[in-house]
C-alpha positions in Angstrom: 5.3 -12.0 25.1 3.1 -8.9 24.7 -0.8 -9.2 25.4 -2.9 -6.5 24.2 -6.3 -7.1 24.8 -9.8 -5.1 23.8 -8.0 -1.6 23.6 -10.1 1.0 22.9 -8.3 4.3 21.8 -10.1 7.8 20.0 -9.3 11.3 19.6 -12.0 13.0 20.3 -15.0 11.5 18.4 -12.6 10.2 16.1 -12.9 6.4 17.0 -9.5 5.0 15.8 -9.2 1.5 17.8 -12.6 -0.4 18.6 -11.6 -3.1 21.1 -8.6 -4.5 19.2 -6.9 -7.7 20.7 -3.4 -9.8 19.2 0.1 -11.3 21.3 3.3 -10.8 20.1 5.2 -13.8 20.7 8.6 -15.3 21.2 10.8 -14.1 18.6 7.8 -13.0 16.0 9.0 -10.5 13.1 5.3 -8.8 12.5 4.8 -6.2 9.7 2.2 -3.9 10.8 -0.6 -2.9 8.0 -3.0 -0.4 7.5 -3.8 2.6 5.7 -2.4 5.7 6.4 -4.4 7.7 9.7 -5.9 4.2 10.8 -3.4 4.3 14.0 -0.3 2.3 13.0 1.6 4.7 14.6 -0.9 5.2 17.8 -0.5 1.7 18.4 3.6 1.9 18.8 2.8 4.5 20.9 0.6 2.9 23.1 2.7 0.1 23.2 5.7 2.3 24.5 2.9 4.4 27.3 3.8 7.4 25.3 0.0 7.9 25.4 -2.5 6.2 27.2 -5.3 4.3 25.9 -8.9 4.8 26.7 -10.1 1.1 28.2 -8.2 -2.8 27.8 -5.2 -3.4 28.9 -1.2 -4.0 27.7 0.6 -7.0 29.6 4.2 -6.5 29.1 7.0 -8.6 31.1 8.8 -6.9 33.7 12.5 -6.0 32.2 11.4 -6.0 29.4 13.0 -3.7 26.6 11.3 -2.0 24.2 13.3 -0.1 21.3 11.3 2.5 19.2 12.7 4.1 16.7 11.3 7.6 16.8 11.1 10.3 14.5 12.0 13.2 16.8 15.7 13.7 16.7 18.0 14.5 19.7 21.4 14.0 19.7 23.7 14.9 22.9 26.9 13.5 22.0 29.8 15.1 20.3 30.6 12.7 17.9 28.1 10.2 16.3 30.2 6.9 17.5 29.9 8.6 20.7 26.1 8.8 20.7 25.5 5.1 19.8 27.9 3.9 22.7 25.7 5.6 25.1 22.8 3.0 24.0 24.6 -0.1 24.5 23.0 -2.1 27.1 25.2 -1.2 31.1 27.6 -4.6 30.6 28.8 -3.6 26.9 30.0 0.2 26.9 33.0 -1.0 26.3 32.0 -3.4 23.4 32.3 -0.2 20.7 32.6 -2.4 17.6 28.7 -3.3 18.2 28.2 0.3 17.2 31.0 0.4 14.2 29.4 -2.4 12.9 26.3 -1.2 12.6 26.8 2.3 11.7 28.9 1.0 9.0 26.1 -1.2 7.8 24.1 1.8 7.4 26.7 3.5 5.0 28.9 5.3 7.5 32.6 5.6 7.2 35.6 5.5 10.0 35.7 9.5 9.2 31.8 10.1 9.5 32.1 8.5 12.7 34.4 10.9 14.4 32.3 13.1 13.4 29.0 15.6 15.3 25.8 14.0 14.2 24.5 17.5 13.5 26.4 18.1 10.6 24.2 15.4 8.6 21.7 15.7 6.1 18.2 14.6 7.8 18.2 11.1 6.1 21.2 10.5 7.6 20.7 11.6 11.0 17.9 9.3 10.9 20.0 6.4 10.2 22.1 7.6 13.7 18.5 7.7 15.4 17.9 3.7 13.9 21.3 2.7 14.6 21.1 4.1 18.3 18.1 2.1 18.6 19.5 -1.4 17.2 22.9 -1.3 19.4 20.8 -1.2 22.5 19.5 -5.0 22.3 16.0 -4.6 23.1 13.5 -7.6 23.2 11.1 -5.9 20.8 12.1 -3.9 18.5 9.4 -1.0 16.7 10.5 0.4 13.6 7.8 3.2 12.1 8.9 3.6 8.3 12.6 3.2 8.6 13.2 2.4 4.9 11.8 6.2 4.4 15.1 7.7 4.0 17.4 5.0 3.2 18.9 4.2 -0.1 19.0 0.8 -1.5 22.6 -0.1 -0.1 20.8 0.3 3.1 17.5 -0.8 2.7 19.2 -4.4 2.3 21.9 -4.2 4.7 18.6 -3.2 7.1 16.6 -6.3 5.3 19.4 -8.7 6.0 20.2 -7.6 9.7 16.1 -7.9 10.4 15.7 -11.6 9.0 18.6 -12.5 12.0 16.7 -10.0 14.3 17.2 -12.4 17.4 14.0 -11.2 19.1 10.8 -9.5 18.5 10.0 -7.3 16.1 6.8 -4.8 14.8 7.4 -3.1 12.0 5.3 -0.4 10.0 6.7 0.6 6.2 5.1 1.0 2.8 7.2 -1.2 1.1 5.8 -4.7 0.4 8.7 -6.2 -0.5 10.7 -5.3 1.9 8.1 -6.4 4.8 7.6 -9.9 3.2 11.5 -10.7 3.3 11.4 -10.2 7.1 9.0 -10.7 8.4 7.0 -13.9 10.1 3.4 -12.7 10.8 1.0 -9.4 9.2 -0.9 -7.5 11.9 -3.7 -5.6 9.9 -5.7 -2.9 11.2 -8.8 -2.6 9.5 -11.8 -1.1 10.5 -11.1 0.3 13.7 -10.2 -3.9 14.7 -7.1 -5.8 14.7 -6.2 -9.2 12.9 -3.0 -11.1 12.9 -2.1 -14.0 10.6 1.1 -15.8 9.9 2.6 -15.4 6.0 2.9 -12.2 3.9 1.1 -9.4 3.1 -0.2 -10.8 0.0 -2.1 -13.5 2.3 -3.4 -11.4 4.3 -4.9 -9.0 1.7 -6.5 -12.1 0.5 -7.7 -13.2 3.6 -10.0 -10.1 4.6 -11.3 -9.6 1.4 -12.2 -13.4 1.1 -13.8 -12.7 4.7 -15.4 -9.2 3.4 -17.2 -11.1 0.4 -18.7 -13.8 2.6 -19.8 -11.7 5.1 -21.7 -9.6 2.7 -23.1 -12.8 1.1 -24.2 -13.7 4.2 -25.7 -10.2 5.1 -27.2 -10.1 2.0 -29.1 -13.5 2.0 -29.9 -12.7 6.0 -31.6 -9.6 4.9 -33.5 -11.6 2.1 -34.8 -14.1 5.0 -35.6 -10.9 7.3 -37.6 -9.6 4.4 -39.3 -13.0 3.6 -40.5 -13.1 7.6 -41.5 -9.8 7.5 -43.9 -10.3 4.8 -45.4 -13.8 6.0 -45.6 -12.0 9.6 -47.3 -9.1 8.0 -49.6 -11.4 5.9 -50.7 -14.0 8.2 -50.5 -12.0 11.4 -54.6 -11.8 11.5 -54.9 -15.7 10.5 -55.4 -17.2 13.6 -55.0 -20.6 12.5 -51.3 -19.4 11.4 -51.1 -17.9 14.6 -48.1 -20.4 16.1 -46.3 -19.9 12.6 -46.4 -16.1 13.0 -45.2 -16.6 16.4 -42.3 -18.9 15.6 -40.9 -16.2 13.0 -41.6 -13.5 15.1 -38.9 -16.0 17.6 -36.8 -16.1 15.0 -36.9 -13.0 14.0 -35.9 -11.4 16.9 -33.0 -14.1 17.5 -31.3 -12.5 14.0 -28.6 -10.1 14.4 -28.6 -7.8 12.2 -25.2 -7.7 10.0 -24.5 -3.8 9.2 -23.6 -3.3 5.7 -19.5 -2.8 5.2 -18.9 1.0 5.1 -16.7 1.7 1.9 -12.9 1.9 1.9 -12.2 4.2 -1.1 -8.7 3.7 -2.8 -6.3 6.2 -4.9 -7.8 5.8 -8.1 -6.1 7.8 -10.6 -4.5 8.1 -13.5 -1.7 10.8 -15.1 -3.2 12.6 -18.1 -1.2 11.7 -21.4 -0.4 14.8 -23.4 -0.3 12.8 -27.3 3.9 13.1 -28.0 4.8 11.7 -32.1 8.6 12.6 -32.1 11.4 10.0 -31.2 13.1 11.9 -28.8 11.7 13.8 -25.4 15.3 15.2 -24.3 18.8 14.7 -25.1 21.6 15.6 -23.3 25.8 15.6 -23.9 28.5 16.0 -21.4 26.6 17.2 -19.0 28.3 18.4 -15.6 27.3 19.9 -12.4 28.9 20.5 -8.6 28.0 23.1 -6.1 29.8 25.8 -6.1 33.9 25.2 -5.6 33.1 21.3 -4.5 33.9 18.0 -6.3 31.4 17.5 -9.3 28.5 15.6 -8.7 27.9 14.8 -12.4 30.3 15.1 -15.2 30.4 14.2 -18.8 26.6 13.0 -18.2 24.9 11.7 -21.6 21.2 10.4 -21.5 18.9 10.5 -24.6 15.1 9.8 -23.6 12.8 8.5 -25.3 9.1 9.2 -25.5 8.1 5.6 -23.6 11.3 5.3 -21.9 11.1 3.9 -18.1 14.0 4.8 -16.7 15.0 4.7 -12.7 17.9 6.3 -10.8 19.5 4.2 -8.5 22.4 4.4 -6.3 23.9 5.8 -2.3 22.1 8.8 -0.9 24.6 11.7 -1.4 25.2 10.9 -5.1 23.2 13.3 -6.8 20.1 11.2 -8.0 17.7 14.3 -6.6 20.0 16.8 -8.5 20.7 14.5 -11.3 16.5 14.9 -11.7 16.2 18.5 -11.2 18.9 19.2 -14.1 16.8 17.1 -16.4 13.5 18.9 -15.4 15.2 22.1 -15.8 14.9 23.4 -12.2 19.1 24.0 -12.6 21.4 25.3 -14.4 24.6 23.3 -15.4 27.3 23.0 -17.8 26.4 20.7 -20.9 24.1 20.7 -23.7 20.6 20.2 -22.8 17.6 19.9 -25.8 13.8 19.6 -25.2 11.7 19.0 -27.6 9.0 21.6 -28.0 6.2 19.3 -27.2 7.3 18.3 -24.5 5.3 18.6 -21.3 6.9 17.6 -17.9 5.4 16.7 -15.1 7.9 16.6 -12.1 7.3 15.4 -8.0 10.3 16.7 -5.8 10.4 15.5 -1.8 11.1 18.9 -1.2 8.2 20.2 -3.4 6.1 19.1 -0.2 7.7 22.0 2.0 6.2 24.7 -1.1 2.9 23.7 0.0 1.1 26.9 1.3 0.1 25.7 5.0 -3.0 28.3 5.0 -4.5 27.2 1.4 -7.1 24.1 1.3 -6.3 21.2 -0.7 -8.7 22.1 -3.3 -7.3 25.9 -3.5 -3.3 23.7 -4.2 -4.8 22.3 -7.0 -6.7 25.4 -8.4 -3.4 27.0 -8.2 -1.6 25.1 -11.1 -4.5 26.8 -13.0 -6.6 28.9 -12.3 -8.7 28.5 -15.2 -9.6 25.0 -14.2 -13.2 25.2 -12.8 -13.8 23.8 -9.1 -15.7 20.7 -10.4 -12.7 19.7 -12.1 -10.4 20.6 -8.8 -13.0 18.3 -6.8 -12.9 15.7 -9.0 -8.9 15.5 -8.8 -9.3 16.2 -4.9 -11.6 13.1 -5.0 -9.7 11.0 -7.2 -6.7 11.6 -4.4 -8.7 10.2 -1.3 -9.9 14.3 -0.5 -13.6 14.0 -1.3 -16.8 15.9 -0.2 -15.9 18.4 2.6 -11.9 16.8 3.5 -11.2 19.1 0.1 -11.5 21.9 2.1 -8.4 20.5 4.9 -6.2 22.9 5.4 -2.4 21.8 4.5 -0.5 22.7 7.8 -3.1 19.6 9.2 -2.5 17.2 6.7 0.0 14.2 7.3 3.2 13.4 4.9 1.6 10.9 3.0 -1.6 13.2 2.6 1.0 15.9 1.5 2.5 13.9 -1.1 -1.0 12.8 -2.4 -2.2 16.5 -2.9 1.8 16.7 -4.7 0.4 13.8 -7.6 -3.2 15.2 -7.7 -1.4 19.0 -9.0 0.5 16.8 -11.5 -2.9 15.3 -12.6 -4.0 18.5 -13.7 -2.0 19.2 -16.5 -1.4 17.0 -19.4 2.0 15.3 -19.7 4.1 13.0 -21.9 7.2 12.7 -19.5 7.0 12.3 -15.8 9.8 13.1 -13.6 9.2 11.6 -9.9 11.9 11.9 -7.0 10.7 8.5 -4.4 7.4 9.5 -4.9 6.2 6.5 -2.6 7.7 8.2 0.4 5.1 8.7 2.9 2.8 6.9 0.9 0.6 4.0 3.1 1.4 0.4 1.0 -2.4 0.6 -0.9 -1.5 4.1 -2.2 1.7 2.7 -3.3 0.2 -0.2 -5.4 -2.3 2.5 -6.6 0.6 4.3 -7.8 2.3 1.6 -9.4 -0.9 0.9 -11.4 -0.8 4.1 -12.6 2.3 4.5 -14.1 2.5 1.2 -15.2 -0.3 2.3 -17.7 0.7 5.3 -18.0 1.9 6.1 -22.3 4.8 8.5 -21.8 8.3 8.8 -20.8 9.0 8.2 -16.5 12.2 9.4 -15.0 12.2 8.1 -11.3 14.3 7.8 -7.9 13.2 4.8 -6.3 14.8 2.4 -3.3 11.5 0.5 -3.8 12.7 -3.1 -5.7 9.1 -3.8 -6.3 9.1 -0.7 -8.5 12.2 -1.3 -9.8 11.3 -4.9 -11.0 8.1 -3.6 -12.2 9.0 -0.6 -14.4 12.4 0.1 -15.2 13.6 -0.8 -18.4 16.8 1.4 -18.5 18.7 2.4 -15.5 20.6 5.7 -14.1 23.3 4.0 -11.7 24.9 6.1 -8.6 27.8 3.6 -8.2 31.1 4.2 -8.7 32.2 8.2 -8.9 29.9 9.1 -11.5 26.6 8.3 -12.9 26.5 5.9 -15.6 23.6 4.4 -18.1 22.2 0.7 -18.0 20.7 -0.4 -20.5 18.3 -2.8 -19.2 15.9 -4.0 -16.2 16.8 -4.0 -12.5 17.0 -7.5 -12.6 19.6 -7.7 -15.3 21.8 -5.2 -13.8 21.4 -7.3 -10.1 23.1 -10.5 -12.7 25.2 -8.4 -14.8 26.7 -6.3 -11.9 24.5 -6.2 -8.6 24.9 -4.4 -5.6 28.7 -5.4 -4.5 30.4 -5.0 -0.9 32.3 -1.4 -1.1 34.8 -0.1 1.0 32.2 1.3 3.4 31.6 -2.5 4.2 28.1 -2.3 2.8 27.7 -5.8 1.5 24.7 -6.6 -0.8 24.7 -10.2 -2.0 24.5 -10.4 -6.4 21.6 -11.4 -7.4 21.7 -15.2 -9.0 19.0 -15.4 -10.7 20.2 -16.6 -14.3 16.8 -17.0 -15.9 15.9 -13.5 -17.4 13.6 -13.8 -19.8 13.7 -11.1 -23.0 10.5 -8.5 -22.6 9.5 -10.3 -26.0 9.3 -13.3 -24.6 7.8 -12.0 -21.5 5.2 -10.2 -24.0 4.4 -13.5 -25.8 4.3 -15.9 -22.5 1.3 -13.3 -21.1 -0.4 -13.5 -24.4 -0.4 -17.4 -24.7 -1.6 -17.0 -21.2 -4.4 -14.4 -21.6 -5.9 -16.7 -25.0 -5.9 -19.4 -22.4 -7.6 -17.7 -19.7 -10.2 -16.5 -21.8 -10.9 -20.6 -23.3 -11.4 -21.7 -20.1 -13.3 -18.9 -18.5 -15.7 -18.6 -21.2 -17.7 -21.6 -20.4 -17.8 -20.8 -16.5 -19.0 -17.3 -16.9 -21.4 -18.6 -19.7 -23.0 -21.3 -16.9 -22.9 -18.3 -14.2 -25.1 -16.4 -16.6 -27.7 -19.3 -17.4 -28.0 -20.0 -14.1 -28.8 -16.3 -13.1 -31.0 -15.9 -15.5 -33.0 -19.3 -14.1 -32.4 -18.4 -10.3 -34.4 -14.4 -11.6 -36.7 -16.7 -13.6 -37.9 -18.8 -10.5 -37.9 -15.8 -8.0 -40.8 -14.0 -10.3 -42.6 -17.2 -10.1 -42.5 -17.9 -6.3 -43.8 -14.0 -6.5 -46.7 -15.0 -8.5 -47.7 -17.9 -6.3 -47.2 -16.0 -3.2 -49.9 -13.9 -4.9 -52.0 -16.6 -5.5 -51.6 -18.5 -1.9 -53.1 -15.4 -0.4 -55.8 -15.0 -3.4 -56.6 -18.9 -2.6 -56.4 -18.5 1.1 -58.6 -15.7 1.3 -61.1 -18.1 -1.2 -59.8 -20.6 1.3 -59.5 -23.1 -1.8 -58.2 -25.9 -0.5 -57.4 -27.2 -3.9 -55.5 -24.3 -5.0 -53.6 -23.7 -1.6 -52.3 -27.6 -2.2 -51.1 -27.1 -6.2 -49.6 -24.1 -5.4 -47.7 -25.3 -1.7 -46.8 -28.0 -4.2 -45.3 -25.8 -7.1 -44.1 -23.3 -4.4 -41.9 -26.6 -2.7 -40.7 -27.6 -6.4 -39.6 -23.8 -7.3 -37.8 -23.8 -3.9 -35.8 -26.8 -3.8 -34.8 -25.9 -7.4 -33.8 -22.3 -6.3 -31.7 -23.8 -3.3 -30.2 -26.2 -5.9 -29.2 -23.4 -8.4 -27.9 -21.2 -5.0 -25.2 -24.2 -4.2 -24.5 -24.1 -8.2 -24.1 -21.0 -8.6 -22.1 -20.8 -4.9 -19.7 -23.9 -6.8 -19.3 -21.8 -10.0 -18.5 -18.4 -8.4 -16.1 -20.4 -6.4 -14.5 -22.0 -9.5 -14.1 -19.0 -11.8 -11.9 -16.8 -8.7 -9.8 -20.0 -8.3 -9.0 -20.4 -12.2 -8.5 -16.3 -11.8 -5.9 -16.6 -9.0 -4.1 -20.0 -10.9 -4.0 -17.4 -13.9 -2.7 -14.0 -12.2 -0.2 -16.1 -10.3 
């Protein structure tokens, strides 16, 4: 068990944790939340003493082990078998299997093995880095992103070997699906404070919002009373008959605390800008081929004809040629094969390596100014903005921004033009898991053509509707959804003993049917929320209705009062009683019918 109590942690003036408290228990598998620069990361690290914090304290057990995956790469070992045996635990050096096994399970081969781990591509050699971490057995186990550079095979080899993770776990990734297959409890950090709950991210989300809304309900209505004290202490203050009344709100008053209003968490908000596109085809391509240099062809005898609201992903092993298979089709490089554009076509097209063109000395706003240079600077700021970079943070220079800050300001210089096909090569990579759902919003309403690599199954299930496969030696075309081709031919074990389980699932329903089920639903929503929004409004209206009046006898109490008419004070106390119990009445019905419509909302979306 891990006890981490009140931690306080900034940078400077930069507060980033605010007394934040949780354990990590026996065998708990927790998925750490947050957006991205709100010290995910910071807390690993304080967790390992690779930095200190500023006041709390960290229990930890003595002997106990702590694996963290870092990002730094150091390798000291000849070959890459060699530099995993050095991490098995003192009794097992001799146990190299442990190592095999897992090394294979992230899509090495018995020649890769024998092999220097410098000689790897960077996604790779942070597999070694993972796989150096998972043969040394610790008790907790910290994993920052490790689905970042992983391709599907992997990603579920990685998913199934965490769901039997023996011990304890933390683990920080963007994608949601993954974390809710493995694991047990969602740590959030929000608002510079910590909270843990058990069940998946989709809980938790609802959870803090739920909490969000009644706590500005309740700061509201507090600020209503304060107000309403204020104004009979004001009024009454000279009455000295009134004077233990005062006195007793004064009390009260000053026992209040006052609830700050939430500061705003701004989302990505954006969406691409559709360039109109009438023809039936975007690009079409015959017998396309392609290797570098003298090597074995990557791509050969490659036909694809694309369609001007085609969703099409590329799937398949790193290695394969998805990123070059996307460059050839946004005309970045030349090839063999017959290649035809349209002339309205307008691509937009997000490389990883696009990142690296980034000029470190320009601003974000000057990045986007540069795709035109016509575009006037209210228009840059209002892209800047739309990407999380508003006010002065349009100004950051790129060599400070982080990855996932470096792939926004990637999407915001696609925002500027107008397109009708997007090419996008894992554009969720360093993207925090609200940016992602931001993005998946996007192009889900988006009206052209998408070409995409993706290892993210949520976006998979969500928009593919024709697949680019990197399975067998060469790329082939399905036609149909991810979850089709995971019942039609699914992920089998290959002979690098990567085994990924078929998909079962029989009951695939036809996107007409899909189509028709959502509208049946939507008419049906719409019936029964009707009459529940209709009540909400008649009882607003009422609830404004009796609050003018209660203003108009509060006008009249002090008129009568200073007349000191007894009469009138009594109607009025009287009418003023009737209008309040009524208005408490209508607050509980109104309370009961807010409460009803989000619960018919949720029964709905689910």
């Amino acid at each position: 068990m891990i006890i981490i109590d009140n931690i306080i942690k900034s940078f400077g003036s930069n507060v980033i944790f605010d007394g934040i408290s949780f354990r990590v228990n026996l065998k708990e598998r927790i998925g750490v939340v947050g957006r991205n620069g709100h010290g995910k990361t910071t807390l690993f690290r304080l967790i390992t003493g690779d930095i200190p914090y500023d006041s709390g304290s960290i229990a930890i057990p003595k002997n106990y082990r702590i694996g963290y995956v870092k990002q730094e790469l150091e390798f000291t070992s000849e070959t890459v078998i060699q530099e995993c045996i050095q991490e098995l635990p003192e009794l097992q050096k001799n146990q190299a299997w442990k190592a095999e096994k897992i090394l294979s399970g992230l899509g090495f081969s018995k020649d890769d093995m024998d092999k220097s781990p410098h000689i790897f591509s960077g996604g790779f050699q942070v597999r070694i880095n993972l796989a150096k971490t998972l043969v040394s057995e610790p008790n907790l186990l910290l994993l920052d992103e490790p689905t970042n550079y992983l391709d599907i095979t992997a990603i579920r080899w990685l998913e199934s070997f965490l769901i039997t993770w023996p011990s304890e776990l933390m683990l920080i990734t963007h994608n949601r699906g993954f974390m809710d297959k493995t694991i047990t409890h969602v740590l959030g950090i929000h608002r510079k404070k910590s909270k843990k709950i058990q069940g998946t991210t989709e809980k938790y989300y609802e959870q803090v919002a739920s909490e969000e809304e009644v706590y500005e309900k309740t700061r509201i209505n507090e600020e209503k009373k304060r107000k309403e004290i204020d104004v009979f202490i004001s009024r009454f203050r000279a009455k000295a008959r009134l004077g233990n009344l005062v006195q007793s709100r004064i009390k009260t008053l000053s026992k209040m605390q006052k609830k700050e209003k939430l500061y705003e968490i701004k989302n990505l908000e954006f969406s691409f800008n559709y360039l109109p596109f009438q023809a039936k085809q975007l690009i079409s391509i015959e017998n396309l081929s392609f290797s570098y240099e003298k090597n074995t062809p990557l791509i050969r005898d490659f036909s694809l004809t694309v369609g001007p609201k085609d969703r099409i992903c590329v799937v398949g092993r790193n290695g394969k040629g998805k990123t070059t298979l996307l460059k050839l089709l946004a005309g970045a490089v030349k090839h063999q094969g017959h290649t035809n554009y349209h002339k309205d076509i307008s691509i937009g097209f997000f490389e990883q390596t696009n990142i690296e063109s980034l000029d470190d000395n320009k601003t974000v706003e000057d990045e986007i100014l540069s795709v035109d240079p016509q575009m006037g600077k209210q228009q840059a700021r209002n892209i800047c903005g739309a990407i999380l970079f508003s006010g002065e943070t349009a100004l950051k220079k790129v060599e400070v921004l982080s990855g996932g800050e470096k792939s926004r300001v990637m999407l915001g210089k696609i925002l500027v033009q107008p397109v009708n096909c997007l090419i996008l090569d894992e554009p969720t990579n360093h993207l925090d898991m609200d940016s992602c759902d931001s993005l998946l919003a996007a192009l889900d309403s988006f009206e052209g053509a998408i070409i995409m690599v993706t290892h993210n199954e949520m976006f998979l299930y969500a928009i593919a509707d024709r697949l680019i496969v990197f399975k067998d030696e060469y790329p082939f075309v399905f036609e149909g959804s991810y979850q089709y081709f995971l019942e039609k031919i699914g992920w089998e074990q290959n002979k690098d003993n990567i085994f990924l389980e078929k998909d079962n699932n029989k009951n695939v329903k036809s996107k007409k049917e899909v189509r028709r089920q959502r509208s049946a639903i939507m008419i049906e929503r719409s019936k029964i929320l009707k009459p529940i929004e209709d009540k909400i409004s008649n009882a607003e209206k009422e609830i404004e209705s009796l609050e003018t009046s209660l203003n108009e006898y509060n006008d009249l109490m002090i008129s009568f009062s200073q007349q000191r008419n007894g009469e009138g004070i009594s109607r009025i106390s009287k009418s003023m009683h009737e209008a309040n119990t009524k208005l408490k009445t209508l607050y509980d019905v109104l309370d009961g019918l807010y409460n009803e419509l989000e619960e018919v909302k949720k029964n709905f979306d689910d």
